[in-house]
N, CA, C and O atoms as a GROMACS GRO file, in nm:
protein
  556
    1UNK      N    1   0.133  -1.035  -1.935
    1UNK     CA    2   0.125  -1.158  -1.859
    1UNK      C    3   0.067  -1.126  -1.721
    1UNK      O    4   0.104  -1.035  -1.647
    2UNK      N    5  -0.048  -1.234  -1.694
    2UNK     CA    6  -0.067  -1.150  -1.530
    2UNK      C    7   0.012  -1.233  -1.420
    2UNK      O    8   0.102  -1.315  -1.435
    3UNK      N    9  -0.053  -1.185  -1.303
    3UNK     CA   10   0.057  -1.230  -1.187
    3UNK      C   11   0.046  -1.418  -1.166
    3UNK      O   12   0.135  -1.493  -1.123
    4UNK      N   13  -0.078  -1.450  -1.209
    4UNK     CA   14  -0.083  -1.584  -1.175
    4UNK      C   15   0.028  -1.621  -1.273
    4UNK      O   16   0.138  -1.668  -1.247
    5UNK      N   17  -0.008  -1.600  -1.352
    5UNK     CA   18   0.092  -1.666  -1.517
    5UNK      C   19   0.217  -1.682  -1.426
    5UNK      O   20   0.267  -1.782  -1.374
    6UNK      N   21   0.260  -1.515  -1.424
    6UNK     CA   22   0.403  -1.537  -1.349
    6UNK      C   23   0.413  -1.616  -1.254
    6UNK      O   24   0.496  -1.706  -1.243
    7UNK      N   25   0.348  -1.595  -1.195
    7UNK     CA   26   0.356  -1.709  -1.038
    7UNK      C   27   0.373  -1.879  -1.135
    7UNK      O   28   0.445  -1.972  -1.172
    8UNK      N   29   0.338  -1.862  -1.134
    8UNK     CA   30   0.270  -2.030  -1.225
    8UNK      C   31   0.467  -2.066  -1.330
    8UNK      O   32   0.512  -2.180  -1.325
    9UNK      N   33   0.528  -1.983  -1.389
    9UNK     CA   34   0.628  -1.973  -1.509
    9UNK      C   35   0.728  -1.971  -1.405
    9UNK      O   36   0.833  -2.032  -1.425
   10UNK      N   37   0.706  -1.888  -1.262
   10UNK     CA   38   0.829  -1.906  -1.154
   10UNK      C   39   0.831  -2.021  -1.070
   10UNK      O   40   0.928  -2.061  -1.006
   11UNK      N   41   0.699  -2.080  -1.074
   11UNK     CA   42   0.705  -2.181  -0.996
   11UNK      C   43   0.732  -2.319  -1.020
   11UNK      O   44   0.742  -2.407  -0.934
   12UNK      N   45   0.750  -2.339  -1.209
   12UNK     CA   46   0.781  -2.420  -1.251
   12UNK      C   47   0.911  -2.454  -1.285
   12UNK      O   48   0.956  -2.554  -1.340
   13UNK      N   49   0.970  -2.341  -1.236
   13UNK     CA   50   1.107  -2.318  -1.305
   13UNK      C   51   1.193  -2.392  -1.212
   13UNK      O   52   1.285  -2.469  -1.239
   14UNK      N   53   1.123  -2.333  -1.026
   14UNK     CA   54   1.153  -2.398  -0.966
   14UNK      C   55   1.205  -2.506  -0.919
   14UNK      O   56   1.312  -2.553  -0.880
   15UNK      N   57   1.057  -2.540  -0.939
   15UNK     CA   58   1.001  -2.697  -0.950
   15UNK      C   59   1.101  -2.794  -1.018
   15UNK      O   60   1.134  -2.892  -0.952
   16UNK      N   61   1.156  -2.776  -1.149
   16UNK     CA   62   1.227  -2.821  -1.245
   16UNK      C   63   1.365  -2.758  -1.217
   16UNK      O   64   1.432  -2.767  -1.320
   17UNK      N   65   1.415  -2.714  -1.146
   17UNK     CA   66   1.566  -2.696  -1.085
   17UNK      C   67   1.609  -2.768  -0.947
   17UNK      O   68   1.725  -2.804  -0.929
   18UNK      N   69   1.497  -2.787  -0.842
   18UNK     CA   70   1.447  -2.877  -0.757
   18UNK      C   71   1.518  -2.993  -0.824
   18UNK      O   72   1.630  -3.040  -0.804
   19UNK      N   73   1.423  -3.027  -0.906
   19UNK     CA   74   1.376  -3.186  -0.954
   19UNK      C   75   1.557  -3.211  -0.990
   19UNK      O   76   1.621  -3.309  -0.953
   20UNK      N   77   1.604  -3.112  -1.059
   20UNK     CA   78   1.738  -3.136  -1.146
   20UNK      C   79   1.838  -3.116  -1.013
   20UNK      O   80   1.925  -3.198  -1.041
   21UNK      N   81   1.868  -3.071  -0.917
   21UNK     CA   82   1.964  -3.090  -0.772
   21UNK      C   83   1.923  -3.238  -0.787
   21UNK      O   84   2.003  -3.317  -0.836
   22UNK      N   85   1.754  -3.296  -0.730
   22UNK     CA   86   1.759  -3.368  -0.642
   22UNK      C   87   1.826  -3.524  -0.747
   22UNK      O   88   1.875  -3.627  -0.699
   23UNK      N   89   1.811  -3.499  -0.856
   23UNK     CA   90   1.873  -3.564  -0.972
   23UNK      C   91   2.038  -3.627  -0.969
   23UNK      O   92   2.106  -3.726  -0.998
   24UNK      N   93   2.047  -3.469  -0.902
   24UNK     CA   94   2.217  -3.479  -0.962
   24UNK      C   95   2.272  -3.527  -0.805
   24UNK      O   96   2.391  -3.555  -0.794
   25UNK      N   97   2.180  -3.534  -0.682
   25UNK     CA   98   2.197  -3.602  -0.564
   25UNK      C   99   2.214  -3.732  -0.568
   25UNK      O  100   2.295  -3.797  -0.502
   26UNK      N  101   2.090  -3.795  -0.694
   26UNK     CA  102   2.056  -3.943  -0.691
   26UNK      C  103   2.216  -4.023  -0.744
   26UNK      O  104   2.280  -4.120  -0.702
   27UNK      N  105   2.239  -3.907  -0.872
   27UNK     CA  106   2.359  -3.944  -0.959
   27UNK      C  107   2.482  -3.922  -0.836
   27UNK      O  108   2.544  -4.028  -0.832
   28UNK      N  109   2.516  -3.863  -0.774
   28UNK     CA  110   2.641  -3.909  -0.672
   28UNK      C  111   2.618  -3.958  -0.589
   28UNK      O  112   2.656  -3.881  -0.501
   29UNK      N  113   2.589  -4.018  -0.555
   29UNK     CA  114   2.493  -4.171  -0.472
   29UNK      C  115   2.541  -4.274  -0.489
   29UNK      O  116   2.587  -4.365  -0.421
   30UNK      N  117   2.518  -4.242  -0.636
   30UNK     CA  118   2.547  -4.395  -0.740
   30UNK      C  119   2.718  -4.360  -0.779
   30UNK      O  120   2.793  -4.456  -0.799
   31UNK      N  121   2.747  -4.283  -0.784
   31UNK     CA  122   2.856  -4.258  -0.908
   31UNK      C  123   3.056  -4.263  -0.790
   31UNK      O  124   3.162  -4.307  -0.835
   32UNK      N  125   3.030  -4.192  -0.620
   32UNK     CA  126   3.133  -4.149  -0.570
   32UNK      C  127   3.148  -4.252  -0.504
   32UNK      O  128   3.065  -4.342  -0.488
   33UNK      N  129   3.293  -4.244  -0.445
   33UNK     CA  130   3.364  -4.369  -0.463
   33UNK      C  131   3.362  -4.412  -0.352
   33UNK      O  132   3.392  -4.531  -0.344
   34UNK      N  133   3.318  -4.315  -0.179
   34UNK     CA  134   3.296  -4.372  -0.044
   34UNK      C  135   3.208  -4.287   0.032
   34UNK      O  136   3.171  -4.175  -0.004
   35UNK      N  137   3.180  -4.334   0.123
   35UNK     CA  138   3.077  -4.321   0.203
   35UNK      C  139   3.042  -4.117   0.241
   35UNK      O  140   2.938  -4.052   0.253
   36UNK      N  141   3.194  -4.080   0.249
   36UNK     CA  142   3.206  -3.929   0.259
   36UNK      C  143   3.175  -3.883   0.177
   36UNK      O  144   3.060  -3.838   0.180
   37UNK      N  145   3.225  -3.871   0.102
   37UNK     CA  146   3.112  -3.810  -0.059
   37UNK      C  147   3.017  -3.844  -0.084
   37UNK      O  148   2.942  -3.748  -0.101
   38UNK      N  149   2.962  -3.948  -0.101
   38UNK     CA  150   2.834  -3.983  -0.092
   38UNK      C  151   2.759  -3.940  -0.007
   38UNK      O  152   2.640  -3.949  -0.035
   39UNK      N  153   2.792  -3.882   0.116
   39UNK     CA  154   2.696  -3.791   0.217
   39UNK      C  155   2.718  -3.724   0.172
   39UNK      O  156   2.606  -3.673   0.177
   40UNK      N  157   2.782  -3.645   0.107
   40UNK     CA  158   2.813  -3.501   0.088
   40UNK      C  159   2.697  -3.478  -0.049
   40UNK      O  160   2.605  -3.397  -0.052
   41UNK      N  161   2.728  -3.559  -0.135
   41UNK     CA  162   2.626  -3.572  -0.249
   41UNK      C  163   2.457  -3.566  -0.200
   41UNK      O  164   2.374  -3.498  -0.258
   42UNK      N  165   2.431  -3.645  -0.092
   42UNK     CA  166   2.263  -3.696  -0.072
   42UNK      C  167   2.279  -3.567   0.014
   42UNK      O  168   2.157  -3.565   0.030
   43UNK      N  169   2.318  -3.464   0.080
   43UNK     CA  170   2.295  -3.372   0.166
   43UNK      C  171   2.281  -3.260   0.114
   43UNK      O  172   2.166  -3.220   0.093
   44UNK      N  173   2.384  -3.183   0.082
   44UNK     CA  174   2.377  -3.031   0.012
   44UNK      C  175   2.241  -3.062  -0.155
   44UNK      O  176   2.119  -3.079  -0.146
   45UNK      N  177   2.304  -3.059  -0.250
   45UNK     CA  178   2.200  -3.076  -0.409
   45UNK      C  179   2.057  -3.113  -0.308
   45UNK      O  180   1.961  -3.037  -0.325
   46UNK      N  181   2.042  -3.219  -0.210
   46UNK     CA  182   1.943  -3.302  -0.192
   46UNK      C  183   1.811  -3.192  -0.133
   46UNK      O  184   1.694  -3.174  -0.168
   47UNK      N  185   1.922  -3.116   0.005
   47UNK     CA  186   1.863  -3.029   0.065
   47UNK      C  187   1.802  -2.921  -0.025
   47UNK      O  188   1.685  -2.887  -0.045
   48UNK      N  189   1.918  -2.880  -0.072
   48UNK     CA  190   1.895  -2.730  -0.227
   48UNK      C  191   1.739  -2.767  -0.286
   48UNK      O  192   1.630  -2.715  -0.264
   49UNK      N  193   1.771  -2.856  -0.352
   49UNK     CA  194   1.666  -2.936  -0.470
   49UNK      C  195   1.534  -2.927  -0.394
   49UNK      O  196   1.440  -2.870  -0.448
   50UNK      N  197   1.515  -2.999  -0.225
   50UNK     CA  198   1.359  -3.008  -0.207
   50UNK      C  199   1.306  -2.842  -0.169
   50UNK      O  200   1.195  -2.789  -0.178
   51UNK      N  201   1.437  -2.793  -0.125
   51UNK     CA  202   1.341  -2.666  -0.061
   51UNK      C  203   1.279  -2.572  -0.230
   51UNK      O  204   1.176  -2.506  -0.243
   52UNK      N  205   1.387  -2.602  -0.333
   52UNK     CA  206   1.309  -2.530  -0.463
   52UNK      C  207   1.182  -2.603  -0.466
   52UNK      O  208   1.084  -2.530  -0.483
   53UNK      N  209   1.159  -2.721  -0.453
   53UNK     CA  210   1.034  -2.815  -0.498
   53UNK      C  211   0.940  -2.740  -0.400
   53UNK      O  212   0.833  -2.694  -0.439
   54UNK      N  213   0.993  -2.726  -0.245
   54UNK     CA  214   0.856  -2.634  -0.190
   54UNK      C  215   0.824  -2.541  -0.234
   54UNK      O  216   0.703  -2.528  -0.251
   55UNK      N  217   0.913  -2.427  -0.274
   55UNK     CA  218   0.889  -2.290  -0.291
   55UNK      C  219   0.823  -2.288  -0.442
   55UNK      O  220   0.754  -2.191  -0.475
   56UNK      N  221   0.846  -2.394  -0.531
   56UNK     CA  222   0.787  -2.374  -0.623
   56UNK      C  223   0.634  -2.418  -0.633
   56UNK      O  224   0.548  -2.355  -0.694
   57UNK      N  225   0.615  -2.538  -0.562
   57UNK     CA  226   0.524  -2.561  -0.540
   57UNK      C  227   0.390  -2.445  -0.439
   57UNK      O  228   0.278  -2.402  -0.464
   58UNK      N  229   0.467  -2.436  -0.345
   58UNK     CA  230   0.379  -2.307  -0.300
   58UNK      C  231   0.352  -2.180  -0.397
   58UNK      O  232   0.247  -2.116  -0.384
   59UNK      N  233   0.431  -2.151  -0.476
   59UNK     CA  234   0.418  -2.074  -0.564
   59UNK      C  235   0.291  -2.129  -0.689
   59UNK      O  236   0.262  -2.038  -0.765
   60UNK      N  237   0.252  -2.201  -0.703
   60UNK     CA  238   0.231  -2.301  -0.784
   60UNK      C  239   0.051  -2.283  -0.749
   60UNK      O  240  -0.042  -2.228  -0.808
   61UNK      N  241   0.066  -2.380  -0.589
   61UNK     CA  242  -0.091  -2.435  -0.550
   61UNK      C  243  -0.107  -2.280  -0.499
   61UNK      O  244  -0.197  -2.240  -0.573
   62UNK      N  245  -0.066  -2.161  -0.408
   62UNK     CA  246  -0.142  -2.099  -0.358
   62UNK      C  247  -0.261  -2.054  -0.237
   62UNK      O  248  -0.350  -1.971  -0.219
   63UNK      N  249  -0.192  -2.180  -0.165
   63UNK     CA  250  -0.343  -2.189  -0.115
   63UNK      C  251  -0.245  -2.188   0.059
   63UNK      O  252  -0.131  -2.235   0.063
   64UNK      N  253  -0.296  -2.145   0.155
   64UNK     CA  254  -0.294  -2.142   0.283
   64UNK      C  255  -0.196  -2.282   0.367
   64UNK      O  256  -0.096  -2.295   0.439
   65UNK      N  257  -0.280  -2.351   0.314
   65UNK     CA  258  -0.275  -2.490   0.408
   65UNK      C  259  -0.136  -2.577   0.338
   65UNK      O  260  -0.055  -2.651   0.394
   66UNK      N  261  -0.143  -2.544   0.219
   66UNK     CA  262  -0.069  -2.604   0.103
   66UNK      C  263   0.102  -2.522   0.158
   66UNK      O  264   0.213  -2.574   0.162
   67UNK      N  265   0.073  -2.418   0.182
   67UNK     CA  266   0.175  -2.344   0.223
   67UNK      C  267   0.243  -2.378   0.322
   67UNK      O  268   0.365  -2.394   0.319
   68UNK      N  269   0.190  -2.390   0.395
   68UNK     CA  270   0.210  -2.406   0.591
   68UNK      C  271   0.260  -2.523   0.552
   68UNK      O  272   0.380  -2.543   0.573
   69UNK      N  273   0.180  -2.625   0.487
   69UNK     CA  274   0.238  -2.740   0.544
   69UNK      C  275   0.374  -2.810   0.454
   69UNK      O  276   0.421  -2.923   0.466
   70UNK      N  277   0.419  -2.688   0.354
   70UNK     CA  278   0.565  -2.710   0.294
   70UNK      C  279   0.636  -2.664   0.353
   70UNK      O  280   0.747  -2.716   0.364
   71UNK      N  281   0.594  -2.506   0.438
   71UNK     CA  282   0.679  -2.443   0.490
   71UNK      C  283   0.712  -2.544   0.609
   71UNK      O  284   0.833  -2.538   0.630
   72UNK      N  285   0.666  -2.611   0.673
   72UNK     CA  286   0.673  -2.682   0.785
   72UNK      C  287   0.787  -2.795   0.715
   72UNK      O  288   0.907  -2.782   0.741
   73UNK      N  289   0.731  -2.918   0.615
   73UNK     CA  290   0.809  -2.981   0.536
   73UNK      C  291   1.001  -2.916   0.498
   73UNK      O  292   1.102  -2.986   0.491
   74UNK      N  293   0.990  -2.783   0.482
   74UNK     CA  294   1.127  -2.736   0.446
   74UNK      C  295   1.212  -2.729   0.602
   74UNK      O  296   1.319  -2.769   0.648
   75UNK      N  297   1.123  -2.673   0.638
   75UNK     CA  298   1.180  -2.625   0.829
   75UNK      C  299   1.260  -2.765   0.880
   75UNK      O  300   1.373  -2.759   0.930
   76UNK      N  301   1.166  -2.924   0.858
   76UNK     CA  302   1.199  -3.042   0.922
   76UNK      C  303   1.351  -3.054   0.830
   76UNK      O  304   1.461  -3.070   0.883
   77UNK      N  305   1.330  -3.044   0.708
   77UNK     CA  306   1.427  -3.118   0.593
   77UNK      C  307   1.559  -3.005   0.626
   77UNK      O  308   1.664  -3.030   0.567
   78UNK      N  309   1.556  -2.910   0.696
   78UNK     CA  310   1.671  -2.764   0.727
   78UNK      C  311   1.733  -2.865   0.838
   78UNK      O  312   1.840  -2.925   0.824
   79UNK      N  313   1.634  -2.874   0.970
   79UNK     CA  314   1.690  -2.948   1.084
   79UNK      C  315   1.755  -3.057   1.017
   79UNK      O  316   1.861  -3.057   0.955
   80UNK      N  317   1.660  -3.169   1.044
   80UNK     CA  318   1.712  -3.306   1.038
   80UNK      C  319   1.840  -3.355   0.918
   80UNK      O  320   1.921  -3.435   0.965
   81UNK      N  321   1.858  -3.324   0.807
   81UNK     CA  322   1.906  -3.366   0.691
   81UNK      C  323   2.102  -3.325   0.763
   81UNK      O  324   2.194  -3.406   0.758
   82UNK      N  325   2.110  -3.183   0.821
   82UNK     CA  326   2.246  -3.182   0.853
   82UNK      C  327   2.322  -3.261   0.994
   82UNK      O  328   2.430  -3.310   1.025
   83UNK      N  329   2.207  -3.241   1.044
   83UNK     CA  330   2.203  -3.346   1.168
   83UNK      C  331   2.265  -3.480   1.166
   83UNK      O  332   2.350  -3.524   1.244
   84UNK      N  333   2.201  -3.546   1.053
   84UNK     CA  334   2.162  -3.674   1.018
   84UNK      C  335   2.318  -3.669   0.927
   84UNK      O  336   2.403  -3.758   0.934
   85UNK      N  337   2.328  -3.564   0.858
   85UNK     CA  338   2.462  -3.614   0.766
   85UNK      C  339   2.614  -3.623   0.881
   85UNK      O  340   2.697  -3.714   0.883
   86UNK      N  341   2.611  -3.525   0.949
   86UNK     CA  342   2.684  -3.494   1.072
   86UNK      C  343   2.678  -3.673   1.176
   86UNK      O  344   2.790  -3.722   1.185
   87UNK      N  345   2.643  -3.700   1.198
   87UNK     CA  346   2.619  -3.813   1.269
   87UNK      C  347   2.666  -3.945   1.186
   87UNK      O  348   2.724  -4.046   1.225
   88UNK      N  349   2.613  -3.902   1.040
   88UNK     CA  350   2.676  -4.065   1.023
   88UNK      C  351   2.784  -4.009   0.952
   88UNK      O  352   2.859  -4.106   0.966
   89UNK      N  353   2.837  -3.945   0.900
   89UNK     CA  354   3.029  -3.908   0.889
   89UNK      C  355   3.097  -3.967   1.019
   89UNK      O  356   3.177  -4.061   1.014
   90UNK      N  357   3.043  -3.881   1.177
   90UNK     CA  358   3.118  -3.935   1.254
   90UNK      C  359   3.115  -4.127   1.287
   90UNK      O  360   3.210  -4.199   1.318
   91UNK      N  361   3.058  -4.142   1.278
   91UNK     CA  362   2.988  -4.274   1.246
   91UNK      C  363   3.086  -4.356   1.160
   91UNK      O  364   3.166  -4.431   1.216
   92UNK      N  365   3.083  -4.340   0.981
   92UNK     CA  366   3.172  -4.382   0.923
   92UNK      C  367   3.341  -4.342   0.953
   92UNK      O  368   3.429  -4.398   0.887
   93UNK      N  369   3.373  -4.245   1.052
   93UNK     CA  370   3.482  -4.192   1.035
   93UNK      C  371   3.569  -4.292   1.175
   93UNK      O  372   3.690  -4.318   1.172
   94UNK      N  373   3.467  -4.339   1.298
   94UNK     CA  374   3.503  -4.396   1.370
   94UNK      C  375   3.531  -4.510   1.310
   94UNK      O  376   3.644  -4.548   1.341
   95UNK      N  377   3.472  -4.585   1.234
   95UNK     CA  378   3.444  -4.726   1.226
   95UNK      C  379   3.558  -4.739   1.117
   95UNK      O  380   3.606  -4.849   1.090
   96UNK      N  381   3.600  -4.625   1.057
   96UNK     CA  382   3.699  -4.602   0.941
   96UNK      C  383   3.611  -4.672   0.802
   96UNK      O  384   3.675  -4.745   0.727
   97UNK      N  385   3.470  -4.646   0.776
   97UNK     CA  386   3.422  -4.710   0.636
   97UNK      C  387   3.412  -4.567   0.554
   97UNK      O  388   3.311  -4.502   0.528
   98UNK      N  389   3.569  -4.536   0.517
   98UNK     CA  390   3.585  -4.471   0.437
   98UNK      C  391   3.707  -4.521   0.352
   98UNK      O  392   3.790  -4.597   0.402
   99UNK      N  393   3.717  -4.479   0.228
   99UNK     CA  394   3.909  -4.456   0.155
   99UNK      C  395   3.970  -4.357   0.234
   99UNK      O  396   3.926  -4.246   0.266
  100UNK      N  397   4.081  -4.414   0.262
  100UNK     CA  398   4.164  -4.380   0.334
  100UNK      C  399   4.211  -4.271   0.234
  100UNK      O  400   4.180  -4.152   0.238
  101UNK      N  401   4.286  -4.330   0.148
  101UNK     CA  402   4.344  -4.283   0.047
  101UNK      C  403   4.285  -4.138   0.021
  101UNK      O  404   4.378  -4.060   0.002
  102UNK      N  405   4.177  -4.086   0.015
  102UNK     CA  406   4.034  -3.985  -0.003
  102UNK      C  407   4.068  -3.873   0.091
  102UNK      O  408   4.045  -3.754   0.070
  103UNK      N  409   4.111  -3.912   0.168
  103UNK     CA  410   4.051  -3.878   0.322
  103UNK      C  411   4.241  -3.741   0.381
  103UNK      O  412   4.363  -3.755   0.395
  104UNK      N  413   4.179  -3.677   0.388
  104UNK     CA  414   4.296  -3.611   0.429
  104UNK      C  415   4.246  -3.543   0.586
  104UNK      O  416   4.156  -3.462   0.567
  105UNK      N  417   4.284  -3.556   0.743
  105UNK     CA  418   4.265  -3.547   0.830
  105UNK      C  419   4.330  -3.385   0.903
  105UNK      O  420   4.403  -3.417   0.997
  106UNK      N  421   4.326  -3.276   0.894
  106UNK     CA  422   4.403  -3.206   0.914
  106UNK      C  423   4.482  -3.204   1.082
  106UNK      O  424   4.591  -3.155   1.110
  107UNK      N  425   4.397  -3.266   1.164
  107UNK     CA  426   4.438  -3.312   1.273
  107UNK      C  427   4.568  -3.374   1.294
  107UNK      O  428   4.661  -3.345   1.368
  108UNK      N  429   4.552  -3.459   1.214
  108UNK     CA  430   4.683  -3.575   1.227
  108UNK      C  431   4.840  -3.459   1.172
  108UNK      O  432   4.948  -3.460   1.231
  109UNK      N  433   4.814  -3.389   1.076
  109UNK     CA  434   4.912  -3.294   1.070
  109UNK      C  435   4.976  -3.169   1.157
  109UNK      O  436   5.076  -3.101   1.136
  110UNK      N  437   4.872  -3.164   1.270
  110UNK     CA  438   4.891  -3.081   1.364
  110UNK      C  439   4.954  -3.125   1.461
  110UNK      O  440   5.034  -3.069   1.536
  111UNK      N  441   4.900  -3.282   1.456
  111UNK     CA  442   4.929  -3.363   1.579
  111UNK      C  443   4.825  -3.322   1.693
  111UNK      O  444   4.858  -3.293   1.808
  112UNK      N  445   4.750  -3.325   1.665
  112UNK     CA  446   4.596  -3.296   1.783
  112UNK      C  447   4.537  -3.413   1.793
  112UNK      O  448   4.509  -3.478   1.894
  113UNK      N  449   4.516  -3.442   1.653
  113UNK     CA  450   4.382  -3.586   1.679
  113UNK      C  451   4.463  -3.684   1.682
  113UNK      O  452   4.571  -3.698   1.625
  114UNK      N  453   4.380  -3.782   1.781
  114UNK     CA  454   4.401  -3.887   1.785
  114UNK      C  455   4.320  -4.007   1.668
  114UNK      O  456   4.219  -3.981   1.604
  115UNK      N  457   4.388  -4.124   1.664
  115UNK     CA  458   4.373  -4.187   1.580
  115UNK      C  459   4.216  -4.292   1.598
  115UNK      O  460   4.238  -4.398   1.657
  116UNK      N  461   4.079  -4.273   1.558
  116UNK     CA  462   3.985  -4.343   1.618
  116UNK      C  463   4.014  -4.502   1.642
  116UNK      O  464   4.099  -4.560   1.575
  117UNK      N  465   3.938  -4.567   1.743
  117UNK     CA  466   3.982  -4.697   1.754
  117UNK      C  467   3.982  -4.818   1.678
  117UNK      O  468   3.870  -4.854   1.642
  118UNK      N  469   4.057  -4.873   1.651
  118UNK     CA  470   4.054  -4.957   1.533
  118UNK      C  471   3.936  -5.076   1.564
  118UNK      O  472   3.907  -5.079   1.684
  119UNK      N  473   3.870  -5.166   1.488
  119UNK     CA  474   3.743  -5.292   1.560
  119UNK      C  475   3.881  -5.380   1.655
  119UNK      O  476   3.841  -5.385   1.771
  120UNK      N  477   3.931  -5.404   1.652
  120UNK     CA  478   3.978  -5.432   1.765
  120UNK      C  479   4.012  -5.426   1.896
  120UNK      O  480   4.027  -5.519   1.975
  121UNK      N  481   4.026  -5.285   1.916
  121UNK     CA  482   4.067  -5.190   1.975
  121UNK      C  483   3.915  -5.157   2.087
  121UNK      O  484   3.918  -5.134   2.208
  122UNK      N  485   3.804  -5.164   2.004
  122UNK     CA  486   3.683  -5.115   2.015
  122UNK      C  487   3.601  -5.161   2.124
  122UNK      O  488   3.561  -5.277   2.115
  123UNK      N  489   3.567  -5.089   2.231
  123UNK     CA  490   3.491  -5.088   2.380
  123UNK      C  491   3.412  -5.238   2.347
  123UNK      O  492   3.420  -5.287   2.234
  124UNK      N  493   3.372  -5.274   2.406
  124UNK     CA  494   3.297  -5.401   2.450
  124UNK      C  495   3.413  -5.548   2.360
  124UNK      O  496   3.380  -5.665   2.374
  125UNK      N  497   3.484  -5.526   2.312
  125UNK     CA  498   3.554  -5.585   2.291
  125UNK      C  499   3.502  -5.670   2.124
  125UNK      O  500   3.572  -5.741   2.052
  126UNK      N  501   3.406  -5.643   2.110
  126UNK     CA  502   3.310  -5.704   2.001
  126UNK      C  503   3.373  -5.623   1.835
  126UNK      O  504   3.419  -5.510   1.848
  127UNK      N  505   3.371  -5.668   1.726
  127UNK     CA  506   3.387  -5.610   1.600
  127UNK      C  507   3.238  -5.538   1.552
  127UNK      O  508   3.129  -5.592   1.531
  128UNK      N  509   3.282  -5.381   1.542
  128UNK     CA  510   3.198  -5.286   1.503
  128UNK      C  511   3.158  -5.282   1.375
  128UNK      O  512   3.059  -5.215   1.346
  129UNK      N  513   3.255  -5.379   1.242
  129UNK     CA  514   3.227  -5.357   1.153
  129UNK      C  515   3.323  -5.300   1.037
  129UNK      O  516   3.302  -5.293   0.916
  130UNK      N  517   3.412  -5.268   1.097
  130UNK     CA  518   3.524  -5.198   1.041
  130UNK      C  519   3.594  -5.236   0.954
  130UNK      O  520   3.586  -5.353   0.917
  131UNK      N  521   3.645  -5.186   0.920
  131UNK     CA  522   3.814  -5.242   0.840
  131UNK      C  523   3.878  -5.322   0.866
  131UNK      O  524   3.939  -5.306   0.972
  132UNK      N  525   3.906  -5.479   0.772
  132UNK     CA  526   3.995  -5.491   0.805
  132UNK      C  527   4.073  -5.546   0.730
  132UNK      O  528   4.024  -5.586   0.624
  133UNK      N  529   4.234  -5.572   0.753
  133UNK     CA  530   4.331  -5.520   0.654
  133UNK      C  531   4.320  -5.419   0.524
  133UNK      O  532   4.339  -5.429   0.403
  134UNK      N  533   4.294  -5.354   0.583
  134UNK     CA  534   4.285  -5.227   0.522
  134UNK      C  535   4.216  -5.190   0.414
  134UNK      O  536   4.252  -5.094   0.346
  135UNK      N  537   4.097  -5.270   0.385
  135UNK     CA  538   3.956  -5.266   0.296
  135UNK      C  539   3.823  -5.212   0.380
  135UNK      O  540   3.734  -5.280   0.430
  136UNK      N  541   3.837  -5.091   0.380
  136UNK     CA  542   3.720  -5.079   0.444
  136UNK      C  543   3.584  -5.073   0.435
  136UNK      O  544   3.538  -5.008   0.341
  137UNK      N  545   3.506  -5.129   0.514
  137UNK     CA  546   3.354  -5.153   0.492
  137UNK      C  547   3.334  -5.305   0.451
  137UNK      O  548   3.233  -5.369   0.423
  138UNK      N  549   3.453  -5.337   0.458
  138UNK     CA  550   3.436  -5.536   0.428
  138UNK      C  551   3.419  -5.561   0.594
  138UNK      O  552   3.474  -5.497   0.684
  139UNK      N  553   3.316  -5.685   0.611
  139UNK     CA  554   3.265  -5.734   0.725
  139UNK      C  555   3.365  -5.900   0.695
  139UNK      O  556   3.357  -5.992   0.776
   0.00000   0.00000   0.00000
């Protein structure tokens, strides 16, 4: 077998383990039961999955430009994707649009954290969106 072959048999393999994360991202999306898992689902598989799709793909086309500009593509999707998951956890975690029930706080067992503010409770005096009676993510 020569090296392209190989290149070409590794890069598909890739490609098609990629494709199957970013799959099994789409499927807990759809499938988990609140907003925390569901980040957790579109973040890790999501992240995993595209960087195989680059590497296989670079493996694949070969070519300079084709390279750079996945390697660049993986670099943004490294930054932004944990960033972005990090931000809206805290996000859903203030506003409480999570199951409670789900949710185990290790704070509150220490007695460190405090309890985020309820939409009532909440600076400008306005409803953020939150919970209420204890359904959360109902407006």
């Amino acid at each position: 077998m020569s090296p392209e072959a190989l290149l070409d048999v590794v890069g598909a393999v890739l490609i098609l383990l990629g494709a199957a994360l970013t799959l099994t991202a789409a499927v807990g999306i759809v499938r988990l039961p609140d907003v925390l898992n569901r980040m957790h689902a579109a973040s890790k598989p999501q992240t995993l999955g595209f960087l195989l799709l680059c590497v296989g793909l670079a493996l694949v086309l070969r070519e300079g430009s084709a390279t750079a500009m996945l390697a660049v593509a993986a670099c943004l999707q490294l930054v932004t994707s944990p960033v972005a998951t990090q931000m809206m956890a805290k996000a859903a975690h203030r506003t409480r649009q999570y199951r409670a029930d789900l949710v185990v706080d290790d704070r509150d067992r220490e007695g460190q954290g405090d309890e985020p503010p309820r939409a009532e409770e909440a600076p400008g005096g306005g409803e953020s969106g939150s919970a209420r009676d204890g359904e959360p993510g109902t407006r």
